[in-house]
N, C-alpha and C positions, 0 to 999 in steps of 0.2 A: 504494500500500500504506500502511495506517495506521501511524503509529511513533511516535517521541519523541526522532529527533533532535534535537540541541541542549540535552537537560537540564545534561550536566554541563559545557556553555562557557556557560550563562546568566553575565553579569558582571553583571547589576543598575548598579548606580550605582559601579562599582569604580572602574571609569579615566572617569571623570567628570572633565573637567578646565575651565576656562571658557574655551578658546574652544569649545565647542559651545553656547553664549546667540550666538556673534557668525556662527555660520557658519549658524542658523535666523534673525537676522534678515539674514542677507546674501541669503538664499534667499524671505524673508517674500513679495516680491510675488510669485514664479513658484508657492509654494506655495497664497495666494489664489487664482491663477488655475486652478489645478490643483482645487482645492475647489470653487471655482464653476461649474467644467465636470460635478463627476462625483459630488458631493455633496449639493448644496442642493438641498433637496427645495420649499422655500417662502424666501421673503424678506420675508413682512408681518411676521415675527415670530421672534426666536432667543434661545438660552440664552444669560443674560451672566452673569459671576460677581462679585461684591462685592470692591473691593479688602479685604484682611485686616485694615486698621483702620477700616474703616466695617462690617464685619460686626457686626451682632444690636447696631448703635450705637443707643440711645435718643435718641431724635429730639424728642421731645414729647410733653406727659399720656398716658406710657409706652408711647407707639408706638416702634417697633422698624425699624430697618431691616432689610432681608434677613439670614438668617443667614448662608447663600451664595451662592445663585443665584437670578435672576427671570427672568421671563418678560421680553426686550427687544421693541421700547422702550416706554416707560411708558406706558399707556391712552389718555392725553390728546395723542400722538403716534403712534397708529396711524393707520396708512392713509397717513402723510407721512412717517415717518423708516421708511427700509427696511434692511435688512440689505445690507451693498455690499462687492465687493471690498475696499474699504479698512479694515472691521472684521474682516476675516478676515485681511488683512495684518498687523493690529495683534496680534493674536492668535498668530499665527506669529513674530512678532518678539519677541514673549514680555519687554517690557519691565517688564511689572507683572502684578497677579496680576487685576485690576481690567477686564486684555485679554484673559483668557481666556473663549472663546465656546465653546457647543457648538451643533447645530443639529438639528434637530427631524426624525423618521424619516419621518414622513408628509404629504404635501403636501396642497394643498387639495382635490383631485382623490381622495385616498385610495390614493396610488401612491406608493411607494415606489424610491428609486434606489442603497440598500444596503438590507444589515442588519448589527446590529450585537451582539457579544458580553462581555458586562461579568462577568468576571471579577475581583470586588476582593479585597478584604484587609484588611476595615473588622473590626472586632471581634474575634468569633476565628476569621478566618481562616485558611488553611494554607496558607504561600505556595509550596511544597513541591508540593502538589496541585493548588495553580492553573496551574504551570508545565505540571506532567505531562497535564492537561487541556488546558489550550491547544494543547500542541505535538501533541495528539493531536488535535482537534479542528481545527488548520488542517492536518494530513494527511490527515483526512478530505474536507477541503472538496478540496485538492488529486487526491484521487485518482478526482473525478467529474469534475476538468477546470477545477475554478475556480485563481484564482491570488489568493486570502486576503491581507490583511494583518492582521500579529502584532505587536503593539506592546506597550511596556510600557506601563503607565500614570500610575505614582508609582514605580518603582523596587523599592518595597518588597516586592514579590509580588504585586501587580495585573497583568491585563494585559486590552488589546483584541485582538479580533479583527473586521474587516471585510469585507466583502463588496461590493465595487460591480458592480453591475450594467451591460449597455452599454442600456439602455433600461428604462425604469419598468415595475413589477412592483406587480397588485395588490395593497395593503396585505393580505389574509387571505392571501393567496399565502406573501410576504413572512414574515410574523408567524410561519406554520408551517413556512415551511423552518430559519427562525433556531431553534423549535425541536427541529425532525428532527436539525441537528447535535447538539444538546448533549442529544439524546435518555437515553442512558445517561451521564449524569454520574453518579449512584450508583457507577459503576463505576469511575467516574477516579478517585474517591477524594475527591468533593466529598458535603456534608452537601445543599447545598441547591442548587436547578435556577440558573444563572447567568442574571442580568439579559441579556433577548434586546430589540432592537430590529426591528421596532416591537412594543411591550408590547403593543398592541390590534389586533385584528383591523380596525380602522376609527375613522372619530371619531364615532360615535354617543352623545351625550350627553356630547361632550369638544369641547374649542374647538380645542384644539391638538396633541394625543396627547403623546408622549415624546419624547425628546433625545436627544443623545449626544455631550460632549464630544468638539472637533476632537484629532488626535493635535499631539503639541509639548509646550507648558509646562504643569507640573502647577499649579493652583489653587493650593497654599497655598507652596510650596517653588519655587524656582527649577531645577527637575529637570526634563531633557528628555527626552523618549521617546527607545528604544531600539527596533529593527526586526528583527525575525527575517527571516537571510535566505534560508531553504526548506533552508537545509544543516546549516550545524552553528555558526554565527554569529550572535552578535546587535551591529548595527552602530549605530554611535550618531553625532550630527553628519550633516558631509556628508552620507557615506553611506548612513547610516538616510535622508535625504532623496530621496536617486534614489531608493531601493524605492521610495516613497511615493508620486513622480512618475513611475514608470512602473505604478501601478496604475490602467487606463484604463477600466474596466470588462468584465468576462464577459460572455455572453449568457445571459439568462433559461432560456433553452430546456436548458441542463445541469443546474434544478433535478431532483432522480429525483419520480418521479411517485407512488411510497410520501411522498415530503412535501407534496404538495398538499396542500388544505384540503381534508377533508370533504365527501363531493357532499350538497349540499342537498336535502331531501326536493321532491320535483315541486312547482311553485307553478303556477296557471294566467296564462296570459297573460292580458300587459293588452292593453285595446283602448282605445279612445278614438272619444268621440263625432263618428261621421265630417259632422256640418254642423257642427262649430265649430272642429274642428281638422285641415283638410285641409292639402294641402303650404303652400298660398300665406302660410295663416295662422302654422304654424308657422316658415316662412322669415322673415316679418317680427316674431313674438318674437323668434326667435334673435338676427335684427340688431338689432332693440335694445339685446337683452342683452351680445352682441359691443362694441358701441359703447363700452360701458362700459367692457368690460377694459383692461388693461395695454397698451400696442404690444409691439411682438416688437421687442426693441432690443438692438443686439449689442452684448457688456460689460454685461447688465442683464439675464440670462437670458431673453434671446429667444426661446431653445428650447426653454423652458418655456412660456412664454405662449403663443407660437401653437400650440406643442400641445395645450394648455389650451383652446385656441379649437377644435380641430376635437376633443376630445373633446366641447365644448360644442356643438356641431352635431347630435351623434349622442345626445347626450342631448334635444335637442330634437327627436328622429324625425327631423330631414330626410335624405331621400334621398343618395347620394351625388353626383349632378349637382349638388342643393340643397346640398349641403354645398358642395364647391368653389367656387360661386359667391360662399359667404359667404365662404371662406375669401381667395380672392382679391381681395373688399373689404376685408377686415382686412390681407393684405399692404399695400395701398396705405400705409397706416401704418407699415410694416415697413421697418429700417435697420438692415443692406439687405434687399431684398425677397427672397424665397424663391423657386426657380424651381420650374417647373408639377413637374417630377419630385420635388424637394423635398416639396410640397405635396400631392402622389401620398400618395406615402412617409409622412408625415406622420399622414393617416386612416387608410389603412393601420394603423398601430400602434395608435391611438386605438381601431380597432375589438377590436382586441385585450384592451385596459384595460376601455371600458363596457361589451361584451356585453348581457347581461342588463339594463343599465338603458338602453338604448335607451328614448328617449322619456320618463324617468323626471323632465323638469324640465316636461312638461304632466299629471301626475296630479294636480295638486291641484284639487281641485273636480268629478274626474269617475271614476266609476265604474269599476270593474275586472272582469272577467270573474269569473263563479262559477259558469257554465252552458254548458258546452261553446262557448264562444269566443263566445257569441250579447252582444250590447250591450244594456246591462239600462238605460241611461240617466244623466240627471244628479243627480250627489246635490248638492245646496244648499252653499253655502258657506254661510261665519259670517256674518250681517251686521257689517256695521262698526258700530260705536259712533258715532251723531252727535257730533263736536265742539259 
């Protein structure tokens, strides 16, 4: 049932006292680890915040550094410095303002492993109506079966709510359930629709989509989050931490089916030219392409990467025999390796996630059906440009 328990025991930052800086970093590494299980959607790349006296610092013939946050790590460091348990530890440990990180809703794949609800209190907000919104909006989530986190965010009438899921969730999926909750915010008594994670239905013509600050220390103030906890408490320290560590993720399948996305108008299927791209050819792209990735390495989101591998199987058309087989050369790599049911299980899900683009990493350079499924041929690539 929808409600608003908890409006009138909100403490905000009342009994704020300092040991809760020492009981989030006492907790700092089980909280990394806790993030990197049920959070991290990618690792080339994360939110990092400016410490407070290097913000909008003039650098040089009136370059600027950051106002707050950039994009981690610097340009000239991608692809070699990754995001690790140990910066999310820093982060948690909340030593400086300089360690807080947030991390990005959409992975490379376009799947998502929450959503998230930004609720602030920047301008003239109403911390009043954030509250009664929130506490409304994680009963809703509650009363289809999910188990929400409600956190504060600065104290001052911000707050988050989260959603983790027990397995990735197409990002369009994603995008419109974040907004089915907060569907009638006019009605909570909010001016305008609450910042939803992920912003975008996809990263088409985006490198990296949107963020969301981890819960813990706030950016500019040394204020820790606070935890709603489903009753009529909001718990802070410690205990605001257990909630946090026993949110292990939902199942996908309790999103309601009034929030799915939009069914897409009929598109005709693709075909592909059967003398250039039959199984044998597409099996040996794919192992190319597999070569390259990441290993599945455990402490280094493994679970990600080899799923990453078998959705990249099924993007390459191959069959499911052809898939496995690739996939059990990329275990060889794998510390530890995944057993055959694992790796079952594995595509399994994957097929779930690509559907529709099935084969969508061999369309370039060849034709698409526009004629009752008939194969109309090859259309020309670009030439290259002689060097």
């Amino acid at each position: 049932m929808e409600g608003t328990d908890g409006r009138d025991n909100f403490i905000g930052s009342s009994d704020y006292d300092g040991t809760i800086p020492l009981e989030w970093r006492n907790r700092a590494a089980k909280l990394a680890e806790w993030a990197w299980d049920h959070l991290v959607n990618r690792t080339d790349v994360w939110i990092a915040y400016m410490p407070l006296h290097l913000r909008n610092k003039e650098i040089s013939d009136g370059k600027k550094l950051p106002e707050k946050t950039y994009t981690a790590p610097p340009e000239n460091k991608r692809g070699v410095a990754r995001l690790t348990k140990a910066v999310l530890a820093r982060h948690f440990a909340g030593r400086d303002e300089g360690d807080v990180v947030g991390i990005h809703a959409i992975s490379e794949l376009e799947t998502c492993r929450w959503i998230g609800i930004d609720l602030d209190n920047h301008g003239a907000g109403n911390p009043d109506a954030n509250l009664e919104a929130a506490i409304f909006f994680y009963h809703r989530l509650l009363g289809i079966g999910f188990t929400p986190l409600l956190y504060t965010s600065d104290g001052k009438g911000g707050f988050h709510i989260r959603v983790i899921f027990s397995a990735p969730v197409a990002c369009a999926g994603a995008h419109y359930f974040a907004r089915w909750v907060v569907r009638d915010y006019a009605d909570r008594g909010l001016e305008d629709e609450p910042e939803v994670f992920p912003k975008q239905i996809g990263l088409a013509g985006l490198k990296y989509g949107s963020g969301m600050r981890l819960p813990g220390r706030h950016h500019t103030t040394e204020y820790f989050s606070e935890v709603f906890d489903g009753t009529q408490h909001w718990l802070s320290g410690a205990k605001a931490i257990e909630v946090l560590l026993s949110a292990t993720g939902d199942s996908p399948d309790l999103i309601p089916a009034d929030a799915s996305p939009p069914r897409p108008h009929p598109m005709p299927a693709r075909v592909f030219a059967p003398s250039d791209l039959g199984e044998s050819d597409r099996v040996a792209r794919c192992r190319r392409y597999i070569s390259k990735m990441p290993s599945s390495i455990s402490g280094q989101n493994g679970h990600a990467a080899f799923f990453s591998a078998a959705c990249m199987c099924l993007r390459f058309g191959l069959s499911d025999a052809s898939s496995i087989g690739i996939l059990n050369e990329y275990n060889l790599r794998a510390d530890p390796p995944w057993t055959e049911r694992e790796i079952a299980h594995k595509l399994a899900d994957a097929h779930k996630i690509v559907g529709a683009d099935f084969g969508n990493m061999l369309t370039n350079g060849i034709a698409e059906v526009a004629d009752e499924g008939k194969y109309l041929g090859l259309i020309p690539s670009k030439p290259k440009k002689k060097r």
